[in-house]
Every structure is written in structure tokens, then in C-alpha cells.
BASEBA-470503 format. One line per field, with one value per residue (C-alpha): residue number from 1; residue in three letters; x, y, z. Coordinates in Angstrom, 2 decimals. Layout:
! BASEBA-470503
num = [NUM | ...]
residu = [ALA | ...]
u = [X | ...]
v = [Y | ...]
w = [Z | ...]
***
This chain:
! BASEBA-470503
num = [1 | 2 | 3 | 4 | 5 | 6 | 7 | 8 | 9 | 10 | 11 | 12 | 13 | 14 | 15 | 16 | 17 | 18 | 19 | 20 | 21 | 22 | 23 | 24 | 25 | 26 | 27 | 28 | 29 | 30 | 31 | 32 | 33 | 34 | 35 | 36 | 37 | 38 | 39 | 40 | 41 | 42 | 43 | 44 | 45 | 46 | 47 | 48 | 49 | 50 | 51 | 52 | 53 | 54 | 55 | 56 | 57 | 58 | 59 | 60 | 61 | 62 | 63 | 64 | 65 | 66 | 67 | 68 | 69 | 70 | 71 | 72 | 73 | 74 | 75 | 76 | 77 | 78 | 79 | 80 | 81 | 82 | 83 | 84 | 85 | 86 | 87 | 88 | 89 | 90 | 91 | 92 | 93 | 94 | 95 | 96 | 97 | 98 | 99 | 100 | 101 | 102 | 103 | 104 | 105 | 106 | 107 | 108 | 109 | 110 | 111 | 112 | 113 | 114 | 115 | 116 | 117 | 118 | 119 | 120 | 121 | 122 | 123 | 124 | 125 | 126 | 127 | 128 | 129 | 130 | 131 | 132 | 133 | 134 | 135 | 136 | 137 | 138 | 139 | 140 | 141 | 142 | 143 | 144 | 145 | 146 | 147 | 148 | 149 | 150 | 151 | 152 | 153 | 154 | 155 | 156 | 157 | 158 | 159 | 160 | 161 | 162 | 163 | 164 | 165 | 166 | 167 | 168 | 169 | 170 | 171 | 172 | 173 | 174 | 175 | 176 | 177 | 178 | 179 | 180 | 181 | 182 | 183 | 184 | 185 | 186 | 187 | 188 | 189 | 190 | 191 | 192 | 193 | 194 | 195 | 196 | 197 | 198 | 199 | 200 | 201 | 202 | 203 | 204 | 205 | 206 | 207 | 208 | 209 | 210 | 211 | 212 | 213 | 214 | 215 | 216 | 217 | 218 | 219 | 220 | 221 | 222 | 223 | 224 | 225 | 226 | 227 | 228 | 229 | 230 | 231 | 232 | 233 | 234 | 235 | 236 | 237 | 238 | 239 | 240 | 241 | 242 | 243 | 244 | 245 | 246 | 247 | 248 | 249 | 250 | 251 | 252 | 253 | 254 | 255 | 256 | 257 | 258 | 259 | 260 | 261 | 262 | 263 | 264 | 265 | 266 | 267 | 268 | 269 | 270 | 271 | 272 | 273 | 274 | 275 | 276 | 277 | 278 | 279 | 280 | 281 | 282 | 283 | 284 | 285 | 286 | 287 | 288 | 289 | 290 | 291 | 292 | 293 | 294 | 295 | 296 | 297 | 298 | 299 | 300 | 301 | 302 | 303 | 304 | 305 | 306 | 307 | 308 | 309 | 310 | 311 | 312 | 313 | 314 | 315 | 316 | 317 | 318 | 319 | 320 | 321 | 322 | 323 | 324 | 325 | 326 | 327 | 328 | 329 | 330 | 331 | 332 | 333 | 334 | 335 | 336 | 337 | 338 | 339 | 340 | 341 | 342 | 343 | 344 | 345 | 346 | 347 | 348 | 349 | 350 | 351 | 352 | 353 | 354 | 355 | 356 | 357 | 358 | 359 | 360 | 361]
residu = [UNK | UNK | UNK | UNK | UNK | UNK | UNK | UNK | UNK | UNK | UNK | UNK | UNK | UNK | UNK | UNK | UNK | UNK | UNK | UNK | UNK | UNK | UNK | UNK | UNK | UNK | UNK | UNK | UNK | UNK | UNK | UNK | UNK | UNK | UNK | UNK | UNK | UNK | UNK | UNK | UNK | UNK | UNK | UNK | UNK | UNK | UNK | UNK | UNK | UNK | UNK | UNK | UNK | UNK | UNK | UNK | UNK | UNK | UNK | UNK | UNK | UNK | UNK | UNK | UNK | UNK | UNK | UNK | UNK | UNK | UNK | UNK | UNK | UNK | UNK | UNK | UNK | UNK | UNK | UNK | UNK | UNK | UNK | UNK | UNK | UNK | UNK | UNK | UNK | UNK | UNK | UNK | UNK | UNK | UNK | UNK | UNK | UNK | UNK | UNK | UNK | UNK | UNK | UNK | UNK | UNK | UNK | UNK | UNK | UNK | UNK | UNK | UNK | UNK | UNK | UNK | UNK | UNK | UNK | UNK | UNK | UNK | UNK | UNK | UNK | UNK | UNK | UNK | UNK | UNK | UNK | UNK | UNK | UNK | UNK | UNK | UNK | UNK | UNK | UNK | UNK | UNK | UNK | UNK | UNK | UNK | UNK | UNK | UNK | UNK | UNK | UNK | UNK | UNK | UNK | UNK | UNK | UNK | UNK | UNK | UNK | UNK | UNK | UNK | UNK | UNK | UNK | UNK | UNK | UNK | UNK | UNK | UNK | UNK | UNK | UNK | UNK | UNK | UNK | UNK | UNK | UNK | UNK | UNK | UNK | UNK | UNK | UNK | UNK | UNK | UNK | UNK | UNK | UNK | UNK | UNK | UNK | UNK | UNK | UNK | UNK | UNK | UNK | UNK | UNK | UNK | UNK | UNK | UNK | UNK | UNK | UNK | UNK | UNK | UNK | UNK | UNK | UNK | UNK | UNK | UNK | UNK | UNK | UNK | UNK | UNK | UNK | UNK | UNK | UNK | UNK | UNK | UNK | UNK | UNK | UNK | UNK | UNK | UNK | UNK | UNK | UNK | UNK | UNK | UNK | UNK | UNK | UNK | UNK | UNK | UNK | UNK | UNK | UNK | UNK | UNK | UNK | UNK | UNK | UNK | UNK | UNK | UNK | UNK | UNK | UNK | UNK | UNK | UNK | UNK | UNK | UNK | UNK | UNK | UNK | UNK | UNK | UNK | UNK | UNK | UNK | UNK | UNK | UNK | UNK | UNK | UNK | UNK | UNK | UNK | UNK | UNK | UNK | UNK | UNK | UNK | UNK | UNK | UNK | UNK | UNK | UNK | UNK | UNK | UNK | UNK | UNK | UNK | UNK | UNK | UNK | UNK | UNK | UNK | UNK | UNK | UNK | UNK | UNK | UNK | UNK | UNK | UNK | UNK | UNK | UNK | UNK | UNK | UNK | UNK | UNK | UNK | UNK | UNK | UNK | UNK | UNK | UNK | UNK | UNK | UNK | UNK | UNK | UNK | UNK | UNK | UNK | UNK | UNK | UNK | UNK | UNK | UNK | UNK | UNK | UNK | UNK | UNK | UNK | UNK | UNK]
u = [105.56 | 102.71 | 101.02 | 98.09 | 100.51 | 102.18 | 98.54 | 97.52 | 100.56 | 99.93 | 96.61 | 98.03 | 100.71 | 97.67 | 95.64 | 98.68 | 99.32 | 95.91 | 96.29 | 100.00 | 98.26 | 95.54 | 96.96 | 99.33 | 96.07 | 94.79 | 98.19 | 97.98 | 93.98 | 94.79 | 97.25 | 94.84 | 91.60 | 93.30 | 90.59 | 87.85 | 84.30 | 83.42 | 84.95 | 84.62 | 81.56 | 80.17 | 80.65 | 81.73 | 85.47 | 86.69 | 90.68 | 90.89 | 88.47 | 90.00 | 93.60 | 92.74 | 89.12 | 90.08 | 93.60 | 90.99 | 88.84 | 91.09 | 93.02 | 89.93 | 88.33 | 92.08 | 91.57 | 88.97 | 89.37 | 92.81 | 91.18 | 89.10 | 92.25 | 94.40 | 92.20 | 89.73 | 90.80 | 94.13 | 93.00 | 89.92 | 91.97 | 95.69 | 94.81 | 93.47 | 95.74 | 97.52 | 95.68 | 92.13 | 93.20 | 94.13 | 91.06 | 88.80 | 90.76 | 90.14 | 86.65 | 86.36 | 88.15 | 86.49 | 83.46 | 84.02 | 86.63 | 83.48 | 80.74 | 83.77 | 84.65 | 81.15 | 80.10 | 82.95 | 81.75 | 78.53 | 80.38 | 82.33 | 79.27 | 77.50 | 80.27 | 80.71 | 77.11 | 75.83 | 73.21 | 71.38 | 72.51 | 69.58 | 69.02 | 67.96 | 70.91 | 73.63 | 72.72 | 72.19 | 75.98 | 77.22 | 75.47 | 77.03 | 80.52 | 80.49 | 79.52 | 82.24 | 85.92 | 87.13 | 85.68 | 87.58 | 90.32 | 89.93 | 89.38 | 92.62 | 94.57 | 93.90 | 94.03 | 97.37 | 98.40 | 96.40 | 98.10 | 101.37 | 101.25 | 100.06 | 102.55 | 105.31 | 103.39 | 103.97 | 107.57 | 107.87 | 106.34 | 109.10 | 111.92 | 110.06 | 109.26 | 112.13 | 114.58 | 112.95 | 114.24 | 117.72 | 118.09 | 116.64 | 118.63 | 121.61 | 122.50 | 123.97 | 125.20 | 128.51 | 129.19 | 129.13 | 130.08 | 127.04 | 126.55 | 123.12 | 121.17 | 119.73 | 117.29 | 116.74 | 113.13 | 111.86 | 109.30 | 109.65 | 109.30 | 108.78 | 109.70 | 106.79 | 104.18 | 105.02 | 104.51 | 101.50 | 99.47 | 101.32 | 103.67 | 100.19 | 98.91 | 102.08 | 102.83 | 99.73 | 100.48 | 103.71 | 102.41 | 99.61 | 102.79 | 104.65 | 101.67 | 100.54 | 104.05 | 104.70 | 102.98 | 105.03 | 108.38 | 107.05 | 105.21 | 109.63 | 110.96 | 112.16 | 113.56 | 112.68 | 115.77 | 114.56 | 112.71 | 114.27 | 111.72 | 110.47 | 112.56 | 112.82 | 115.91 | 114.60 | 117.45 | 117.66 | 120.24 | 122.29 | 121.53 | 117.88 | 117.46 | 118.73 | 116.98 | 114.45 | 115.14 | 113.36 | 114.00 | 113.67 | 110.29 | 109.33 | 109.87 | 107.72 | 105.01 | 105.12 | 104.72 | 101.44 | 100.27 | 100.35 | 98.97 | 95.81 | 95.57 | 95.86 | 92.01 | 92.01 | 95.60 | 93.61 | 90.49 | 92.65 | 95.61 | 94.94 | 97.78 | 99.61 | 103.13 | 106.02 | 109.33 | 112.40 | 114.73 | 118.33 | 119.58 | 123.47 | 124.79 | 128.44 | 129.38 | 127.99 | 129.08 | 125.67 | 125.11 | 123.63 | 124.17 | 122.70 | 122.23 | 118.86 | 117.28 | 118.52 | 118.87 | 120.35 | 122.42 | 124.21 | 127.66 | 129.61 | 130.30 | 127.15 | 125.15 | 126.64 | 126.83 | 123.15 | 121.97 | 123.94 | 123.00 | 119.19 | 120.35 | 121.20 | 117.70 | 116.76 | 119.84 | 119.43 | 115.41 | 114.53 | 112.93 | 115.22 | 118.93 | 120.86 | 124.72 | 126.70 | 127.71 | 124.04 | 122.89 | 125.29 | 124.14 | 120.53 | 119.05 | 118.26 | 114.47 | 112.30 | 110.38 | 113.15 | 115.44 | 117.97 | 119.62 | 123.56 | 124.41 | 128.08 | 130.56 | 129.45 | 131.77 | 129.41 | 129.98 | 132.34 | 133.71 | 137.34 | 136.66 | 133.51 | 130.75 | 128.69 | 125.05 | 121.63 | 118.40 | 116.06 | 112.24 | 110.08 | 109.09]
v = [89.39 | 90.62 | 93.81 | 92.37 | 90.63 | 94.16 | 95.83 | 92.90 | 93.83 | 97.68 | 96.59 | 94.56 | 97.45 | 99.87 | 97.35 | 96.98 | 100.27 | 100.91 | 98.47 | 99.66 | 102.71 | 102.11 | 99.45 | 102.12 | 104.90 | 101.75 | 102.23 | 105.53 | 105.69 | 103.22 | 105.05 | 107.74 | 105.84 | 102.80 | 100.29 | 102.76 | 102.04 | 104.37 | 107.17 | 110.90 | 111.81 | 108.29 | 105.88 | 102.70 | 101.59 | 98.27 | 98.10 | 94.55 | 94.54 | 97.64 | 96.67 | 93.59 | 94.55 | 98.56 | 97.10 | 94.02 | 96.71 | 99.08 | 96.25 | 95.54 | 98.94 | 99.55 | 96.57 | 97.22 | 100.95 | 99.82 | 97.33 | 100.42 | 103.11 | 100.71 | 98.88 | 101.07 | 104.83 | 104.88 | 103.83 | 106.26 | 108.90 | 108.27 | 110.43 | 113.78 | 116.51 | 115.76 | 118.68 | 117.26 | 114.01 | 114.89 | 116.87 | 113.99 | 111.71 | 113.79 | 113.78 | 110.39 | 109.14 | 111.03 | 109.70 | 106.36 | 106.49 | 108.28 | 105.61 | 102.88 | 104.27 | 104.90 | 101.15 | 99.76 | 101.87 | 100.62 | 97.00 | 97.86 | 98.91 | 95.68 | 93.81 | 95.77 | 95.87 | 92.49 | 94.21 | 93.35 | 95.36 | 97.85 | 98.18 | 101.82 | 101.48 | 100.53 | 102.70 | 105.70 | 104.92 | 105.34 | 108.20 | 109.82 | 108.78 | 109.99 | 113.24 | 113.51 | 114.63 | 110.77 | 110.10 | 112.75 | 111.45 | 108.29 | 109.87 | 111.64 | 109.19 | 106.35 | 109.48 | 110.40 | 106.64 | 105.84 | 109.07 | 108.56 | 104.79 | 106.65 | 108.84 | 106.08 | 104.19 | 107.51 | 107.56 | 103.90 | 104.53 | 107.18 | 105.29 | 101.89 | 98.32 | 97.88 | 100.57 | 102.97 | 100.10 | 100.24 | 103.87 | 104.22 | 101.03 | 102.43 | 99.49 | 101.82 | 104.27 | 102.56 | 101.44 | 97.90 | 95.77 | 93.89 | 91.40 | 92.28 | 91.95 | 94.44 | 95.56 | 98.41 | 98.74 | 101.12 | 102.10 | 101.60 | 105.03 | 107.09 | 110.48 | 109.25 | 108.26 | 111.59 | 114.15 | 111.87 | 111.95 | 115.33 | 115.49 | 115.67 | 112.29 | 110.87 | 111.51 | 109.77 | 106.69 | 106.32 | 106.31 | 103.80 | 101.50 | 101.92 | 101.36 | 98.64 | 96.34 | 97.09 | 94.06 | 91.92 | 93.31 | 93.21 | 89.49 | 88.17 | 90.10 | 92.88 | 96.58 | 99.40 | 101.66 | 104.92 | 105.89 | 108.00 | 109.43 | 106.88 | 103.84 | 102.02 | 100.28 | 97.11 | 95.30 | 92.06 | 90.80 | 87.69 | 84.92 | 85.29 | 87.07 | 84.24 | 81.92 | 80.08 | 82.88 | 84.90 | 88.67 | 87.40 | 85.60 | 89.14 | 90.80 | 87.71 | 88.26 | 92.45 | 91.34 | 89.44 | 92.15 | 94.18 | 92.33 | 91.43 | 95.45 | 96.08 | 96.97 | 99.34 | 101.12 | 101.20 | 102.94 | 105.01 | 106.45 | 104.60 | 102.37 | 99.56 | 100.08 | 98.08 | 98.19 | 96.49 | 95.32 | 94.45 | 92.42 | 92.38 | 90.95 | 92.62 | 93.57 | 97.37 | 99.55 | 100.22 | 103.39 | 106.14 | 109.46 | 113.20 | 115.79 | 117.62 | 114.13 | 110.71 | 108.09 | 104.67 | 104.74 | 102.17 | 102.59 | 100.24 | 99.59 | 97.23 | 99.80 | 101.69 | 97.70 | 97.31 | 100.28 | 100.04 | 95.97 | 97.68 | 100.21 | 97.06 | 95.78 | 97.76 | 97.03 | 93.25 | 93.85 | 91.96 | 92.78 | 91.42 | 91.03 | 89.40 | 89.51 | 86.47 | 86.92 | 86.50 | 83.90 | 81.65 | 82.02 | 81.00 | 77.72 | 75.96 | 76.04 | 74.63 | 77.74 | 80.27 | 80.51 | 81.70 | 82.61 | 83.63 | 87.04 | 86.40 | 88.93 | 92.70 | 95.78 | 97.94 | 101.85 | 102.65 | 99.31 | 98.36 | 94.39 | 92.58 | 91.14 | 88.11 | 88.70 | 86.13 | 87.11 | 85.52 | 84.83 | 82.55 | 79.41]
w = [94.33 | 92.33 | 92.69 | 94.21 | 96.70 | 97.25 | 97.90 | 100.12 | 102.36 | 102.34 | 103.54 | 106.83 | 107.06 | 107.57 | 110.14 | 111.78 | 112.30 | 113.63 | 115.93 | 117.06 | 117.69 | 119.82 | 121.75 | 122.63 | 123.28 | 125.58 | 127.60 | 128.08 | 128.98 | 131.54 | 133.39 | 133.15 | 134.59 | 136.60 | 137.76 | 137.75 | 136.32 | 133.93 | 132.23 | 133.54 | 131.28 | 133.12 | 129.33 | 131.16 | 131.28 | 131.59 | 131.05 | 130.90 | 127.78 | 126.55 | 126.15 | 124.43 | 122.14 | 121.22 | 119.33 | 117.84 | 116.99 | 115.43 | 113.03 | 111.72 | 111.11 | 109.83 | 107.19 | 106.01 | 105.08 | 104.11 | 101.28 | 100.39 | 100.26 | 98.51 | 96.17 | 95.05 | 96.55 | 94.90 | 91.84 | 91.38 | 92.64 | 90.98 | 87.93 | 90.08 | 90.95 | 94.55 | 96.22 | 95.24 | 96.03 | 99.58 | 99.93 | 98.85 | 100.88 | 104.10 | 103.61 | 103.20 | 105.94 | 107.99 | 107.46 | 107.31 | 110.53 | 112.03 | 111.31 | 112.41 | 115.50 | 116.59 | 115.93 | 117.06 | 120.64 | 120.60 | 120.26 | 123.11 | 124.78 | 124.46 | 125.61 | 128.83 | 129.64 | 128.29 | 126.55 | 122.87 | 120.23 | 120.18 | 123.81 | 124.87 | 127.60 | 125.02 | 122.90 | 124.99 | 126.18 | 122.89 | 121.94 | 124.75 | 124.53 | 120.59 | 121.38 | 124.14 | 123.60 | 123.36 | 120.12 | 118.69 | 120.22 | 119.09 | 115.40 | 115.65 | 116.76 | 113.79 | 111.24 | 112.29 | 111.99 | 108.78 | 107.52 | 108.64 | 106.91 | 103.73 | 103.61 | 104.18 | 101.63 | 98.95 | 99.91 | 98.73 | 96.22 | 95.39 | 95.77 | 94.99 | 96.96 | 99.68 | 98.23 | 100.82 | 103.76 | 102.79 | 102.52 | 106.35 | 107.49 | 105.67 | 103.89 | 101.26 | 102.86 | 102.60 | 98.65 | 98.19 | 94.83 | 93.49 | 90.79 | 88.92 | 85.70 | 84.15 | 81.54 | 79.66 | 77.75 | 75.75 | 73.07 | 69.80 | 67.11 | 70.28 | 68.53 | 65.42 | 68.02 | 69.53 | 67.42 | 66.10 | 69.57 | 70.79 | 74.07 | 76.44 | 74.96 | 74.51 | 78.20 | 79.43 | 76.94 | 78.46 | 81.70 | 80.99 | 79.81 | 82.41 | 84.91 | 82.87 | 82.89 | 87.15 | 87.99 | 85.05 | 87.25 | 90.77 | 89.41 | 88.13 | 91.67 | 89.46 | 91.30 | 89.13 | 88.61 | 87.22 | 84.34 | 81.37 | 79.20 | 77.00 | 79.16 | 81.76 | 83.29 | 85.95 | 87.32 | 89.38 | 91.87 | 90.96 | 91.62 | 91.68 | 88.33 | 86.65 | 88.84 | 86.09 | 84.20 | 85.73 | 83.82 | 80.70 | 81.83 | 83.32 | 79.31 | 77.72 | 80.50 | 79.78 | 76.05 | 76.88 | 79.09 | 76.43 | 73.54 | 75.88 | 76.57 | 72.27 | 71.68 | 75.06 | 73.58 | 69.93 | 71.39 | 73.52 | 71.32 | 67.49 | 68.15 | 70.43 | 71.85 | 70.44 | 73.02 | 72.64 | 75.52 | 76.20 | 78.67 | 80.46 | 83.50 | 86.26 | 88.84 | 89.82 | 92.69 | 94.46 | 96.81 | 98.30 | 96.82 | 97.33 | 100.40 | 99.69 | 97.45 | 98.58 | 95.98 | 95.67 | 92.17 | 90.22 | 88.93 | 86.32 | 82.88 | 82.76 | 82.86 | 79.61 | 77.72 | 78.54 | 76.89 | 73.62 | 73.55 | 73.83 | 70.85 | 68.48 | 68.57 | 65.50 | 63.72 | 63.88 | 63.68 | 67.16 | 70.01 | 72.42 | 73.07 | 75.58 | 76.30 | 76.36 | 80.00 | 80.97 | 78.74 | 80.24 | 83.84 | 82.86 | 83.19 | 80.30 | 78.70 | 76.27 | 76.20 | 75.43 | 71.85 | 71.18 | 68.20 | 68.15 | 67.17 | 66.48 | 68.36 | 68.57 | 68.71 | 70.51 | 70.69 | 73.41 | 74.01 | 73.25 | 72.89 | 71.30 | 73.19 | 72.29 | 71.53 | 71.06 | 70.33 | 72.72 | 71.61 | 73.43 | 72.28]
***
């Protein structure tokens, strides 16, 4: 899944939700008004048009302000303080769940009365109902659902793409044994390029990387782990990591990313990021932990062997490493080399461990 892939579904999350909403209003106002003809302020009602058109309506008011939120909202508004964002947010909602509701009332309108779109009839029907309690209603109803899907949407964003679905299934909740790759990536000279840009700049270069490589991880089916400072630890489950090698396809595609960005991180900070990566393969215990701030953690020795593989990238000069263990799971390629290491004592460790470079042909 790529990240226009994972927008694409927010989008049909927040349609659907819409929809799930005011097919359930539609319940409701029919128990209210029955058969009757109109509504009390004398709008006309029609429940057999109203269960089926005001859910219609509502997924596709709720896809297109969706597209808008997801595609072009959160990214004008993901650098602004959250307060400001909210704020801005509210009042454009608003306005556009405003202008929706009232044309997709007019629609209704026509429909019901078998008018043209600008008759004096239809539109004096509209007019009215808009002006009544029900539109505000109405408005309330898809902001609580539009918010409520945002706010889920924040929380994934938290925890990241489907880790927020096991923690509320409980899938974790019990500790389990997994077999997993992982990865561990970071910049290159981080402490130099620090005090060069100072910690402010530095802070938003790292972010720019990491928001730059997400769709390279989401693209190879990767689950971000966690960030630490200047890293960041992905990690796939077996078999599908390995699966046409898939994670080390996901660090040749972040390389590419990058060196297409270069000229936009040379206008921006005077210089490109370099990053090195190593790659390990076990079995982790994988579960939920914390009272006050769930989180799903990994526990194992692979984790400890992954970051001091990562650590002997500068040693043997290369910008990737990959254990032994994990070379020999993955499919053979004409587009990936590798070049033997020889046997590694690695810090901590009471036996060697084979190493390869990796580079991509």
C-alpha cells in the first residue's frame, strides 16, 4: 500500500461514515414523522426517498470533502500549530458542510416535487427548510461523524496503519512469538549536520526525511516501529518481508526518493541526507504494554543484533548491511548484490554473525 492508496481509503472511511450516519438520522426521523407528508415547518417528507437518497447524499458530500480534508487540508495545514489547525478546520467545514447540505436539500426538493432546478416552488422549499432547526441538525450530525472519523484517523496516525486495530481488537493484549524483519535507518553525521543547521533546522530536516520515505515503507508493506531521534526502526512480518524482497526493495526505493528530492534538500538546508540501514531477521515476543499510554512493543535479541549490524555500516564504509539469517530467506535477484562480510563479533554477542553488504544492481 502506498500513501496515496492509504489516503484513497481514509477518503471512503469518511463517505462511509457519512453515510452510516445519516442512514441512521433517516431511521430515527422516520419514527418521528411515519407516513406523513411534510415535515412540521411544512418542507415535504417522503420516507421512502429519504432512507434511500439522504445516505446517497451524504457519501457523496462525505467524499468529496473527504478528497479535500485528506488531500489537500492535511497537507496545507500539517505544519500549523494543532490549535490553529482545528480552528481553521472548523471554519471550513462549516462552510462547505453548509453549502452541501443546503444543495443536497434543494436536490431532495426537486425529487419530491418534480420540479426544475430553479423553480420558485423548489426553491422556496429549501429556503425554508435551511433556515429551520433540521438543517442544523443535519450539520451537526455529519460534523460529529466527519469529526469523530478524523479523530480516529489522528489516533492511527499515532500508533500507525492497522497497529491502532489490534490494540482495540486486542490481538496483543496477550504476548505472542513472531518471526519479523527488521530495519534500523538512520542519518549519516547527524551530530555535524546538527550543530551545522542548529537543533530547530535540524528538527524540521529530520522530519522532512522521515515524511519523505513513509510512502517508500507503506509502498514495500512496511509497519513503522518508533522513531529514535535521528532513526527509524520499520519492521515486516515473515514471510511477507522477504516475499520478493520486499524490505530491502523498500531501502533502494527510499534511496531514490531521496536522490530525486537532492536540489529541494540543497535549497532547503545546503545539503542532502545520507542514511545507512541494517537489516536482521527472529523471532520477537510482540505485545501490549502501558496503563496511562498503550503501545504495542517488540521484545528479542533481534532487535539489539539489528542495531549493532546498522552500527557496522561505517566501519566497513557501506550503506547497507544485512545478517546472514535474512539473506538466506530472500529470493534470489538479478537486481540485488551482495558482497560477503565474513563472520562478525558484534558488541554484546557471545557468537559471530554472518554479514553481506547488499547494493542494488
Amino acid at each position: 500500500m502506498d500513501l496515496i492508496r492509504l489516503r484513497a481509503q481514509r477518503v471512503v472511511t469518511i463517505a462511509a461514515g457519512w453515510a452510516i450516519a445519516m442512514f441512521v438520522f433517516s431511521i430515527y426521523e422516520f419514527s418521528l414523522l411515519g407516513t406523513e407528508g411534510s415535515y412540521p415547518n411544512g418542507a415535504p417528507y417522503d420516507y421512502r426517498q429519504t432512507l434511500w437518497l439522504t445516505p446517497l447524499m451524504a457519501f457523496i458530500g462525505g467524499f468529496f470533502i473527504g478528497t479535500f480534508e485528506v488531500f489537500y487540508l492535511e497537507e496545507k495545514l500539517k505544519r500549523k500549530p494543532f490549535g490553529r489547525s482545528l480552528v481553521y478546520r472548523a471554519l471550513i467545514h462549516f462552510i462547505l458542510l453548509f453549502a452541501l447540505v443546503a444543495f443536497g436539500v434543494h436536490m431532495y426538493n426537486l425529487n419530491i416535487l418534480g420540479k426544475g432546478f430553479t423553480s420558485s416552488e423548489a426553491i422556496s422549499s429549501t429556503l425554508e427548510f435551511i433556515s429551520s432547526i433540521y438543517m442544523f441538525i443535519i450539520i451537526f450530525i455529519w460534523s460529529v461523524a466527519l469529526l469523530t472519523v478524523l479523530f480516529v484517523m489522528k489516533i492511527s496516525d499515532k500508533y500507525g496503519p492497522g497497529v491502532l486495530k489490534n490494540i482495540l481488537l486486542g490481538r496483543y493484549y496477550n504476548s505472542r512469538v513472531e518471526k519479523r524483519i527488521f530495519m534500523f535507518l538512520d542519518l549519516k553525521s547527524s551530530t555535524t549536520i546538527a550543530e551545522k543547521l542548529g537543533h530547530i533546522k535540524y528538527f524540521r530536516l529530520l522530519n522532512d526525511f522521515f515524511s519523505d520515505i513513509t510512502n517508500s515503507v507503506l509502498k514495500f508493506e512496511g509497519e513503522i516501529y518508533q522513531y529514535v531521534g535521528d532513526e527509524i526502526v520499520v519492521s515486516w512480518k515473515l514471510p511477507s518481508g522477504s516475499d520478493q524482497a520486499k524490505c530491502i526493495a523498500c531501502f533502494f526505493d527510499i534511496s531514490r526518493t531521496i536522490a530525486d528530492l537532492a536540489t529541494n534538500y540543497e535549497a532547503e538546508y545546503g545539503l542532502v541526507p545520507e542514511f545507512k540501514a541494517g537489516f536482521h531477521c527472529g523471532e520477537v515476543t510482540t505485545g501490549e504494554v502501558g496503563v496511562l499510554k498503550k503501545e504495542i512493543i517488540f521484545t528479542g535479541d533481534v532487535l539489539n543484533t539489528t542495531s549493532r549490524i546498522q552500527n557496522k555500516c561505517n566501519e566497513y564504509n557501506t550503506r547497507l548491511i544485512v545478517s546472514a539469517d535474512l539473506k538466506d530467506l530472500l529470493p534470489s535477484s538479478d537486481e540485488i548484490k551482495y558482497d560477503d562480510l565474513g563472520s562478525i563479533s558484534l558488541r554484546g554477542r557471545e557468537s559471530a554473525i554472518q554479514l553481506y553488504t547488499a547494493s542494488s544492481s
